[in-house]
Each structure stands twice: as structure tokens, then as C-alpha cells.
C-alpha positions, 0 to 999 in steps of 0.5 A: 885618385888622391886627394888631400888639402891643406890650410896656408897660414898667413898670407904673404901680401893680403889678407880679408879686412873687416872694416865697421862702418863707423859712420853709418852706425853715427849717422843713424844714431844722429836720425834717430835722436832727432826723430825723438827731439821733433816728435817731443815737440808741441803742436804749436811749435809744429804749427809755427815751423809750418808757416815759417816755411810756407813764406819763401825763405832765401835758400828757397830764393837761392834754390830757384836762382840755381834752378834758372842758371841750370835751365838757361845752361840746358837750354845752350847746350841743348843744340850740342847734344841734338848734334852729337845724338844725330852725327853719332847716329849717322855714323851708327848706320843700319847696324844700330837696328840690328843690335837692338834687336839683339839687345832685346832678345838679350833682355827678354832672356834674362828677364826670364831668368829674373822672373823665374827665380822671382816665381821660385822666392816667392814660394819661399817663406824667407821673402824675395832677397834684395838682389831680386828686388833691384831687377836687371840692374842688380850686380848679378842680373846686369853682368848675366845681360852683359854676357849674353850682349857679346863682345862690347859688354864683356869687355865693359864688364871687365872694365868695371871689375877693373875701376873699382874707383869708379864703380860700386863695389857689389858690381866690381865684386860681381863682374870679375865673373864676366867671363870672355867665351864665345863659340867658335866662327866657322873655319870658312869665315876665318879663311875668308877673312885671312885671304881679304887681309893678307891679299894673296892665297891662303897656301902661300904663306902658311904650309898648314892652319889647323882648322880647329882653333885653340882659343875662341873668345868674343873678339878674336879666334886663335888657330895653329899654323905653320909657315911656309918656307921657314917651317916655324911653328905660329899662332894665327889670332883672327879678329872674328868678322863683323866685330868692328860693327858691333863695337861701333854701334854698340859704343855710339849707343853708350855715349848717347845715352852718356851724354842724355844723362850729363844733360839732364843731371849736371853732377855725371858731368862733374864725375866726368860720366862722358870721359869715362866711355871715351877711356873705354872707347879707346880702351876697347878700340886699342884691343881690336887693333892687332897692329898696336898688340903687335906694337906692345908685344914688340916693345916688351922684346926690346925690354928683354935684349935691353936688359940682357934677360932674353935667357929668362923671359920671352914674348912671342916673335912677331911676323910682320909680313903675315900680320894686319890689323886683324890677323897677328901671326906669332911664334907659337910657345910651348909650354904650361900656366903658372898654375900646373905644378906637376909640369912644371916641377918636370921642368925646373928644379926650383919653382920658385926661382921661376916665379922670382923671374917672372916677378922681377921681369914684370916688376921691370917692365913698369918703368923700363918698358913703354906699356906693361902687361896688365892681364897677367892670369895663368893663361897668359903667364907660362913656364915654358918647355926651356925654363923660361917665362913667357908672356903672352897676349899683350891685348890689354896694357897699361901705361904708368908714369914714374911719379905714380910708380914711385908711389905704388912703390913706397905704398906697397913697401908699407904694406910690408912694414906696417907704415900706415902714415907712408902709406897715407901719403903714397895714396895721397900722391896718388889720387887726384884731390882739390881737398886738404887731407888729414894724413895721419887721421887717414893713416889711422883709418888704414891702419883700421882696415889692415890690423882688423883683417883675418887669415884668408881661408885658404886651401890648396888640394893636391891630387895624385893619381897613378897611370893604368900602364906605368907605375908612375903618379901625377901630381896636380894641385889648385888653389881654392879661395873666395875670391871675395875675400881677394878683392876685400882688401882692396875695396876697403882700401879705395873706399876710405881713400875715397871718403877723404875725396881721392880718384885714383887713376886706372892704372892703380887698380891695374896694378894691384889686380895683377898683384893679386894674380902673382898673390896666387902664383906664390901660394901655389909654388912659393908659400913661404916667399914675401914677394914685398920684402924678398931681396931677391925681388927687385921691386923698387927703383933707385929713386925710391928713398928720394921720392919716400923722404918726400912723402914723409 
């Protein structure tokens, strides 16, 4: 085997900010000059600030005033709160007692791991590194007991590398590591939950289910089949039993503890900390209800035939008659992620063409489709064995509104010509604010992130080996980058639009995440396409020059 690599140049859409922290460098130079200026001072004049505050000043009075109003409005809510804690207990059930359980045995073994690698820093003559000393709760402790938790907390893992508007950045860094895996359930328990759910034998609807599965990951478990009578080829995704229970419980559990914290700290309550988990809630209880995946995968086919673009795209048929809340029997596709060169270089003679496809049937999904996919990784994103592009597991969407697409389309246009002040203006239109912004002051901080970036390290490795019975060589390559780096870019960016006080709705990280997977997708098979500026990409509706004139 060979194997050789190369250094991409410029980057087509992002590339790695460096940002000084201009303000942490002011605020600390501020510190320290009045540390000097209080230390000069007498002692006499120290003495008389004593007794200046030793008498209640009016702040002081002010403080206590607030001090009462909060206790008075404790004191009212405090029946609410002891309600929502017992009804969501009752409805918690004897299952709450098992996840705890769980939950500490989940504990007990990554605080093992803690202390073990405490034992091993402390040996070390560099001292105990900071990750180490926040516990549990450090980004990489917290997402290891996230994992070993199951199913709920991997998905609120990817929940939070997903909301880099609501979350710390080392956590959103950290937890695009959480990785959805499981082991596999038993065949026997997938086909007792197939009998229970189609009400009639196994044998009469499917001619053969393969009993080892394709995929299993915390929630559902997907197995090969064949129907009877038809003779189709499907895929059969089978919610793994008593997912609905943990899921239940373990979601009762975080809006206690979300409500507890509203009520003893005011400030999660004006940060919105309970409709956060209700988003999750409903997020998570959406994914497990294979009737609404069905319902997604369905509307993105009516896209398809509305828009004639059925000879370029698909997305798996659904069989209504074998499919339920908890099984979703589907056409099964063939064919290779995005990321497989050498396959799909056998199957088309223009990559890239392929990848404009996808890019265009995504980018039209946005408007002219009720939801759209919102994970589009390589192993949901294929080229199949007849050319075209095939989407699969529609489990994870999301809903845009016009006005919020209308300024994604003008912010990603900008990024493309350099307009820092269009640029300014789209996030302004995006995020929600009850503050007067500064819009060229803020063009200029963009403008700060953007010029400073440096060329993302990136490298892609081409391996070839020849067969042992034919003279013939298959070609693989693979991208290696810090992803890191990939997500820099975008951290920087909410975080200055956060310091002029912007919340950017979900769908904003949403979107660029999926931007960032089709980022790799034109390195591998198009390096020298600018899927921002190529006019063979229609990215852009014809009401942008009217919504960008606004902005303007």
C-alpha cells in the first residue's frame, strides 16, 4: 500500500480565526491600575472609607429592598414549583429509581477515571492541568458521563454541540465527540417488538429480516429485509425497547432540576433555562416517533416530484402498511458516502457535478421544503449506485422561516465578498435583541475575526493498494483536519454577536453545521469549487436583492 498526502491552499468557505481578546487585556490593565491607586492611598483615608460604609448607604437600602421583593416572589411561587416536582415525579414512576441507579454506577465509573488520571498529574512535575481540576463538570469529564448515561444524554450531548448560542464554547468544542453507539439488543427482542407493533406474524409481512443489524445506536437498531409479496428490498429501524421509559425519566429529572435552579436563581429564569429543556423535550420526543421521521421523509419526496428533481435526488419510500410509531420499514438504497472516492469516481464521471446536485437539492429544501435535514454527515448523505443523491434518516430536522433564510442568504453572500457591514446587519436581523447595536462598530469586530484567520491545516491522504488477484488498484482518500479549527470560525462569530447582546435562534447553528459537513465534502471531491460564489449553485432566492437592499 501507498500512501501519500497533500496540503489544500485556501479553504473555499472557512478558515481558522485568531481573535485577541481585546477586552480581557483592557479589563486587566483597569485591575491592576486601581490596585496601584488603593494602595497609595493613606491609612486615614482607608479608615474613613471603613466608616463611610459601615452606615447603610442607599444602595445598601436598595439591595435589601430587592432582596425582599425576590423572597416575597419565592415565597408565591414556591407551591407551583412543589407541584411541578411532585406531578412530574408521579409521572416518573418506579423507572426513576432505576436510572438513578444508573446514573451513579455511570458516575462511580467516570469518576474513576478522574481519579486516575488525577493520581497520574500528580506524579507529573507540570502540576494537575486545569480540566483536571473542575472534576466532573469539565468539558471532557461531563461528555465521558454523558456517554456512558445512554441514549438521553448523548442526544443532549449533541444538543449542546449543536447551540453554541446557549452553551460555553469548551463544551460545544467538546461534546461534537459524543458519539451516538450502542451495542447491539438482541434479535429476539427486536422480534418481539415487531410482532407487538405490526399485530400479526412476523412471516407475513416480511419474506426474510436479516438478524444481524446494520447500524445500532442509543435509540433505534436497523436491520435488512425483504417484503413479502413485492419482494422490495427495505430497511427495517426498530425503536430499542424500554427507550421510552429512560427518555421519560431521564427528561422529568432535568426539568426538576431546571425548575430548582429558576427558583433559587432568578437570572436562569430570564435565560429562559426551562424553555430550553422544553425545546430539548420535544426535540428528542420528535426523534423517537418514527410516524413524524416518516412524515419528514415523505414531505422532502413531494419536494422532489414538485420540483422535477426526482432524476437527481431521492429519499427512501416509505411502506405505511409495515411502518409504526416504533418500526419504520423503508426502501433500502444502495450505495456510498459522500466521502468514498474511489467508489464513486466508478460511478460518475464528474464528482463534483454530484456534490453541486446535492448542494443545490439541499439548498432548496430550505424554503421549498416544510423541514430540512439538518445531519447531513457522510453517512447520511450518499451517491448511489444510479448516480443519484440520496438522503437518508430525516430523524433530525429543522424548520426555518423565510425572514431567518433571507438573512442567512445575504450573511453567507458576505462572507464571500468581504462585506462586513451586510454582514453585520443579516446577524442583527437574525438575533433577538432589545438593544440598540452599533452596526458598523460590529461590522468591524467581524471584519477583525475574518481578516485574522490563517489557512486551515489541512491535509488529504490518498491510499492505493493493488489487489493479490488482479492488477487492478484501489484508490481511497480521507480528510484529515482539526476539527477544532472547523468550528473556531463560528464560535467567534456568536461569541462577538453575543457580546453586542444577540441570541441567534437554533436553526442558525443548525444551518452552519450542515455548511461545515458540505465544507468537507468540496475538499474531497471539488478543491477548487466556492460553493458561496459558483453560479452553478443556487443558493439564493429571488427575493434576496429585495431583503438585502434593507439591511443595507
Amino acid at each position: 500500500m501507498a500512501v501519500s498526502t497533500f496540503r489544500s491552499g485556501r479553504l473555499p468557505l472557512f478558515h481558522h480565526p485568531l481573535l485577541p481578546n481585546k477586552a480581557a487585556a483592557t479589563g486587566t490593565r483597569r485591575s491592576v491600575a486601581g490596585l496601584k491607586k488603593l494602595n497609595g492611598r493613606s491609612s486615614s483615608k482607608a479608615l474613613f472609607l471603613f466608616a463611610q460604609y459601615s452606615q447603610p448607604s442607599q444602595s445598601q437600602t436598595q439591595q435589601q429592598d430587592r432582596f425582599s421583593s425576590r423572597l416575597q416572589s419565592s415565597i408565591e411561587n414556591l407551591p407551583q414549583l412543589m407541584e411541578d416536582i411532585v406531578q412530574t415525579s408521579i409521572s416518573t414512576g418506579p423507572r426513576g429509581a432505576l436510572r438513578l441507579a444508573q446514573g451513579i454506577q455511570a458516575f462511580v465509573g467516570v469518576g474513576g477515571e478522574w481519579l486516575a488520571d488525577v493520581s497520574r498529574s500528580t506524579n507529573a512535575s507540570a502540576g494537575i492541568p486545569s480540566q483536571l481540576q473542575l472534576g466532573l463538570l469539565s468539558p471532557l469529564y461531563l461528555r465521558k458521563l454523558f456517554e456512558r448515561m445512554g441514549a438521553t444524554y448523548i442526544k443532549l450531548g449533541q444538543f449542546i454541540a449543536s447551540a453554541p448560542t446557549l452553551f460555553p464554547p469548551e463544551y460545544v468544542e467538546e461534546f461534537q465527540k459524543c458519539f451516538d453507539r450502542a451495542p447491539p439488543v438482541p434479535f429476539e427482542d427486536i422480534q418481539t417488538i415487531l410482532r407487538q407493533e405490526l399485530g400479526r406474524p412476523i412471516d407475513s409481512v416480511y419474506e426474510y429480516v436479516d438478524p444481524t443489524p446494520i447500524a445500532s445506536a442509543s435509540i433505534a437498531q436497523v436491520h435488512g429485509a425483504r417484503l413479502r409479496g413485492s419482494q422490495d428490498d427495505v430497511v427495517i429501524k426498530v425503536l430499542k425497547p424500554g427507550i421510552e421509559d429512560i427518555l421519560v425519566a431521564d427528561l422529568n429529572f432535568v426539568y426538576i432540576v431546571a425548575r430548582i435552579l429558576e427558583f433559587l436563581n432568578p437570572d436562569f429564569s430570564r435565560a429562559s433555562l426551562v424553555g430550553i429543556v422544553k425545546d430539548i423535550r420535544e426535540s428528542m420526543l420528535e426523534e423517537v416517533d418514527f410516524n413524524k421521521e416518516a412524515t419528514n421523509i415523505e414531505s422532502f419526496r413531494r419536494y422532489l416530484e414538485a420540483m422535477g428533481l426526482t432524476r437527481q435526488a431521492t429519499a427512501p419510500r416509505v411502506y405505511n402498511h409495515c411502518s409504526t410509531r416504533r418500526v419504520l420499514t423503508m426502501e433500502r438504497l444502495y450505495g456510498v458516502p459522500l466521502t468514498d472516492l474511489d467508489t464513486i469516481s466508478s460511478l460518475v464521471s464528474s464528482p463534483e457535478n454530484s456534490l453541486i446536485t446535492a448542494l443545490n437539492v439541499w439548498f432548496g429544501s430550505l424554503l421549498a421544503c416544510e423541514t430540512f435535514h439538518a445531519d447531513v454527515h457522510a453517512g447520511n448523505l450518499w451517491l448511489l449506485r444510479d448516480g443519484r443523491i440520496g438522503f437518508l434518516d430525516f430523524g433530525i430536522v429543522g424548520r426555518i422561516s423565510p425572514k431567518t433564510w433571507a438573512a442567512m442568504e445575504v450573511f453567507l453572500a458576505s462572507i464571500a465578498t468581504e462585506e462586513y457591514e451586510s454582514m453585520a446587519s443579516a446577524l442583527i436581523e437574525m438575533g433577538a435583541t432589545n438593544k440598540d447595536i452599533d452596526a458598523k462598530t460590529f461590522a468591524r469586530d467581524l471584519e477583525n475575526i475574518f481578516s485574522s484567520i490563517q489557512e486551515l491545516d489541512t491535509e488529504v491522504v490518498v491510499a492505493t493498494a493493488r489487489g493479490t488477484n488482479t492488477n487492478a488498484t484501489a484508490v481511497s482518500a480521507n480528510i484529515i483536519v482539526d476539527e477544532r479549527q472547523m468550528n473556531a470560525l463560528f464560535l467567534d462569530v456568536v461569541r462577538v454577536s453575543e457580546s453586542y447582546g444577540l441570541r441567534f435562534p437554533r436553526e442558525f447553528a443548525l444551518l452552519m453545521k450542515q455548511l461545515l459537513y458540505f465544507d468537507r465534502y468540496t475538499r474531497l471531491l471539488a478543491p477548487n469549487l466556492n460553493m458561496l460564489q459558483d453560479q452553478r449553485i443556487s443558493i439564493v432566492s429571488n427575493r434576496r436583492s429585495n431583503y438585502r437592499d434593507n439591511f443595507r
